[in-house]
C-alpha positions in Angstrom: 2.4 110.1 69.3 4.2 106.9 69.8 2.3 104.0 67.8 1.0 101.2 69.8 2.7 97.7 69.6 1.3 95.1 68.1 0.4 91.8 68.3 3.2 89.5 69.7 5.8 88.5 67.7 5.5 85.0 66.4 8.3 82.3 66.9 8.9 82.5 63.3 9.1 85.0 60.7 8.0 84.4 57.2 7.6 86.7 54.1 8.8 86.5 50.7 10.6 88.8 48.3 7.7 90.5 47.0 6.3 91.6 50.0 9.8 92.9 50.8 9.7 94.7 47.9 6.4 95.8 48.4 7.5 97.7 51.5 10.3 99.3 49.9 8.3 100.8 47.5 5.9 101.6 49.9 8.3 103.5 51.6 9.5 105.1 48.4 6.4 106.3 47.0 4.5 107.1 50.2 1.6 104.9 48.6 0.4 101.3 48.9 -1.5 102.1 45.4 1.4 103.3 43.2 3.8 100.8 45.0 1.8 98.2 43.9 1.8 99.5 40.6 5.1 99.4 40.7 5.3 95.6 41.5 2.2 94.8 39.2 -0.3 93.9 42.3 -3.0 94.4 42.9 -4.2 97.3 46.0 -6.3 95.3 48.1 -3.5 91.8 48.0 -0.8 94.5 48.4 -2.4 96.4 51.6 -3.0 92.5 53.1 0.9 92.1 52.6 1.6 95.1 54.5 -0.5 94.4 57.0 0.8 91.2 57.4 4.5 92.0 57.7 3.8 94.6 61.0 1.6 91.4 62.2 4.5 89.4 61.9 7.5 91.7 62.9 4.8 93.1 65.9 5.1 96.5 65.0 3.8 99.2 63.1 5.9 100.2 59.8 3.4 103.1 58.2 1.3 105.7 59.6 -1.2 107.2 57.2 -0.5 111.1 57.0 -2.6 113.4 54.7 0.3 113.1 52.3 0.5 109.7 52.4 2.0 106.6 54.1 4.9 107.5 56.9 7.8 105.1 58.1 7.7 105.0 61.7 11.4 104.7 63.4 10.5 100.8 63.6 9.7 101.3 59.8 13.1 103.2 58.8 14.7 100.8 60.9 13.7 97.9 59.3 13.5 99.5 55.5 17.5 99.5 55.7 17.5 95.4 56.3 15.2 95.2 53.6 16.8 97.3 51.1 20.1 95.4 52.3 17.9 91.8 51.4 17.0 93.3 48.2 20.4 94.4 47.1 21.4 90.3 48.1 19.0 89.0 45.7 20.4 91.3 43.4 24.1 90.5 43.7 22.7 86.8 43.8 21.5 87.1 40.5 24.0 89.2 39.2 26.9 86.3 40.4 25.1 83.6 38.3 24.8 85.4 35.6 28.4 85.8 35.3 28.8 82.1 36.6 26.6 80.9 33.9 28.8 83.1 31.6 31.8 81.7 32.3 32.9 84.3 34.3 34.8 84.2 38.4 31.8 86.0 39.6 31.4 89.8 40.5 32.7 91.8 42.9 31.4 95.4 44.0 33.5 98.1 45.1 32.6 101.4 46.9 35.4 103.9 46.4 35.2 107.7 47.4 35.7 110.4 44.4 39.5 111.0 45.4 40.3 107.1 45.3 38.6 106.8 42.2 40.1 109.7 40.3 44.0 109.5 41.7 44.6 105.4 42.0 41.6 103.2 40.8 42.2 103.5 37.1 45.3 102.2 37.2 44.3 99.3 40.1 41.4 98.1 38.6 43.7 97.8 35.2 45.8 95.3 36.9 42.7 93.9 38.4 41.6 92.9 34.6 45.0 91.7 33.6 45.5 89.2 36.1 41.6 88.1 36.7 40.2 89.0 33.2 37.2 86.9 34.2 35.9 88.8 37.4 33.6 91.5 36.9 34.3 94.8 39.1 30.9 96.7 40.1 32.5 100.3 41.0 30.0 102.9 43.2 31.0 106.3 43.5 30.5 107.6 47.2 31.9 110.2 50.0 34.0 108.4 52.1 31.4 108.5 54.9 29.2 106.7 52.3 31.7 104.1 51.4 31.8 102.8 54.8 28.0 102.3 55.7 28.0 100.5 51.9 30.3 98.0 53.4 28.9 98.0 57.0 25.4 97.3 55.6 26.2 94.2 52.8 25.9 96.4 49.5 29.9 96.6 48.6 32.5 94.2 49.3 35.2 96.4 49.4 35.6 99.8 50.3 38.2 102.6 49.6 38.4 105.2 51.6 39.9 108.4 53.7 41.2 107.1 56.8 40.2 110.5 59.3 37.0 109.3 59.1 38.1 107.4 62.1 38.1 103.4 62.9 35.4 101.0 61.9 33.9 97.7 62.7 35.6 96.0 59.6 39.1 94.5 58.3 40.7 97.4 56.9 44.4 97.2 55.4 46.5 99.9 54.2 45.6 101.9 50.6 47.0 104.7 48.9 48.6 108.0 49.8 48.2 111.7 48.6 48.7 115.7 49.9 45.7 118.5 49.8 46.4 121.6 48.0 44.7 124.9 48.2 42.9 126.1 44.6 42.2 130.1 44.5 41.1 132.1 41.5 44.4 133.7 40.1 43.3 137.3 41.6 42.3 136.1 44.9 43.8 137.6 48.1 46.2 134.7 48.4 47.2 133.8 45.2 50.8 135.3 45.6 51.6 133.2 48.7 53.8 130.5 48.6 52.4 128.3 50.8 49.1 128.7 52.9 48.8 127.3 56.9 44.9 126.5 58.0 44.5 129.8 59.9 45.6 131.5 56.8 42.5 131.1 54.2 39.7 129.9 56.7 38.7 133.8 56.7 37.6 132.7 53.3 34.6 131.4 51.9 35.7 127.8 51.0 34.0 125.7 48.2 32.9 122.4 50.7 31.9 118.9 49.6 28.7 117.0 50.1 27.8 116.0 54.1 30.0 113.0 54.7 33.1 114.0 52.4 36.3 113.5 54.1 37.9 116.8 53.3 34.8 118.8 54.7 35.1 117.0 57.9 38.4 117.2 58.8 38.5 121.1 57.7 35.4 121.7 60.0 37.5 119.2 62.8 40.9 121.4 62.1 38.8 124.7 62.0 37.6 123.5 65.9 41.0 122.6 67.1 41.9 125.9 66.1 38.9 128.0 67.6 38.0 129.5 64.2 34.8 129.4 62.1 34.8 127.4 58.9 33.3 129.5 56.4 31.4 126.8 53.7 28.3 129.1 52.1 28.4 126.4 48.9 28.6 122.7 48.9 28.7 121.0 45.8 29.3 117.2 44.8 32.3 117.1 43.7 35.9 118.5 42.5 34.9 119.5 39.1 31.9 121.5 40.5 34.5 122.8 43.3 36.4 124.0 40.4 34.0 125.7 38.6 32.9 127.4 41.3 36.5 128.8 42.1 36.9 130.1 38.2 33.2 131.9 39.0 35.6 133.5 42.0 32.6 132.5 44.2 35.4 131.0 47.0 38.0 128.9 47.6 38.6 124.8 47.8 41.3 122.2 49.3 41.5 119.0 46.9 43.9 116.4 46.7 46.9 117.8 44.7 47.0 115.8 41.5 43.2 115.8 41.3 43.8 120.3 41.2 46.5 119.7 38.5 44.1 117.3 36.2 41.3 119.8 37.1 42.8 123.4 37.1 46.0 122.8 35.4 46.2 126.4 34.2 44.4 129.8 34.2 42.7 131.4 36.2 43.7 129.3 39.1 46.8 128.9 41.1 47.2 125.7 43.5 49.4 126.2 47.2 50.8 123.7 49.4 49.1 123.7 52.5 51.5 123.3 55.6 50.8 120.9 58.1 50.7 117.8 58.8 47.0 117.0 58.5 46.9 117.9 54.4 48.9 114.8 54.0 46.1 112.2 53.8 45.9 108.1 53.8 43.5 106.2 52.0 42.3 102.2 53.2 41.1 99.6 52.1 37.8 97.6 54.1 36.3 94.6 53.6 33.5 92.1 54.6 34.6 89.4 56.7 37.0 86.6 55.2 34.2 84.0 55.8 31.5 86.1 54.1 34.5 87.0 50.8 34.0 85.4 47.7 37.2 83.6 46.1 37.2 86.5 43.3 36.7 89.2 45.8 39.8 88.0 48.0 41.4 87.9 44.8 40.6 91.8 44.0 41.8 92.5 47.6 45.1 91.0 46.9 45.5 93.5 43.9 44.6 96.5 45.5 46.5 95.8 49.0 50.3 95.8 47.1 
């Protein structure tokens, strides 16, 4: 059943931190009692909050359920602003700590699991050379993830696969690097040189999380070609993937260096996949020039030559 608006909605809005942190908990916990445990309030100041804030905003953010408090949409709308607030204060603090330590400031960087195992080692070395005094917050995401951390203010920089398709940001050119084809030494085609896309999707393939780069383009490549992508097990990432391939429980397409640092040896055998979609580009986004720290443009330089 659609909840009933509200009041109005006043000319201005007002609210502090806590109560923003109130609802996040409330959302988290599904209780206005333990989420005000969480915040040290007390129930009856922390229920006034709540109600407050859908007075304010005009709509209602909870339903009560037998298991608890419920976002509505305008709720799980409104709990990505004010986890994206939250994370500000955060990064707010975190950059005056480092100011009041001397430091250029911090700068965070999401980077998907192939970025950060092929090229941002070496990067992020360079990074420290020439700006030893900015701090580098790295976050390990799927490429899909990467993005939305940009697009919704929790990274300043993101790294990743470029098939994912064009977004709303500055973007600039990254890395480079080729998918390979990992098999259990006994499997079917182990003895081939080289393997095409209609060749192994008869086989169960090892997949990646929901929003992983690889796993969408096989299951975009799989559709151009009118067969079905076989995926039974998704794991997290690569190492899993690998383990999974020693078990002989499938098969798994990773970026080539990534298979030779994983499954260098026995029992596995690693084939070039033909085609031009294996070779893969990597790219670099940003937040807006205006909204950049001087240490983040600084970072950007780095990683963009």
């Amino acid at each position: 059943m659609k909840p009933k608006p509200l009041a109005p909605l006043p000319v201005r809005i007002q609210f502090d931190l806590t109560t923003v942190r109130l609802f996040i908990a409330t959302a988290e916990t599904g209780s206005i009692t333990r989420a005000a445990e969480r915040i040290c309030l007390a129930p009856a100041a922390a229920s006034r909050r709540i109600k407050e804030l859908q007075a304010q905003f005009g709509v209602v953010l909870f339903q009560r359920r037998p298991h608890g408090m419920e976002l509505t949409d305008p709720g799980r709308a409104l709990l990505a602003h004010a986890r994206s607030m939250a994370h500000a204060v955060g990064r707010m603090h975190d950059d005056a700590n480092a100011f009041r330590r001397g430091d250029q400031g911090v700068v965070r960087i999401a980077a998907c699991t192939s970025v950060v195992l092929q090229f941002l080692p070496f990067d992020l070395r360079r990074c420290q050379s020439d700006f030893p005094g900015i701090k580098i917050d790295l976050q390990e995401l799927n490429s899909g993830g990467v993005i939305q951390a940009v697009l919704n203010g929790v990274a300043d920089i993101g790294l990743y696969e470029s098939t994912l398709g064009a977004v709303a940001l500055p973007t600039l050119p990254y890395h480079a690097d080729r998918l390979v084809l990992l098999t259990h030494q006994e499997h079917a085609l182990a003895t081939r040189r080289s393997v095409r896309l209609e060749d192994f999707l008869a086989y169960d393939v090892i997949g990646l999380g929901e929003g992983s780069a690889i796993s969408t383009t096989l299951a975009r490549m799989a559709a151009e070609v009118s067969c079905a992508l076989h995926m039974p097990i998704r794991v997290r990432g690569f190492e899993s993937m690998t383990a999974m391939i020693a078990q002989g429980l499938g098969i798994g397409v990773m970026p080539q260096t990534v298979a030779k640092a994983f499954a260098g040896g026995k029992p596995f055998c690693r084939l070039p996949i033909e085609g031009d979609w294996a070779a893969r580009r990597f790219l670099l986004c940003h937040q807006p020039v205006a909204a950049l720290s001087s240490a983040a443009q600084a970072v950007i330089k780095v990683l963009a030559t």
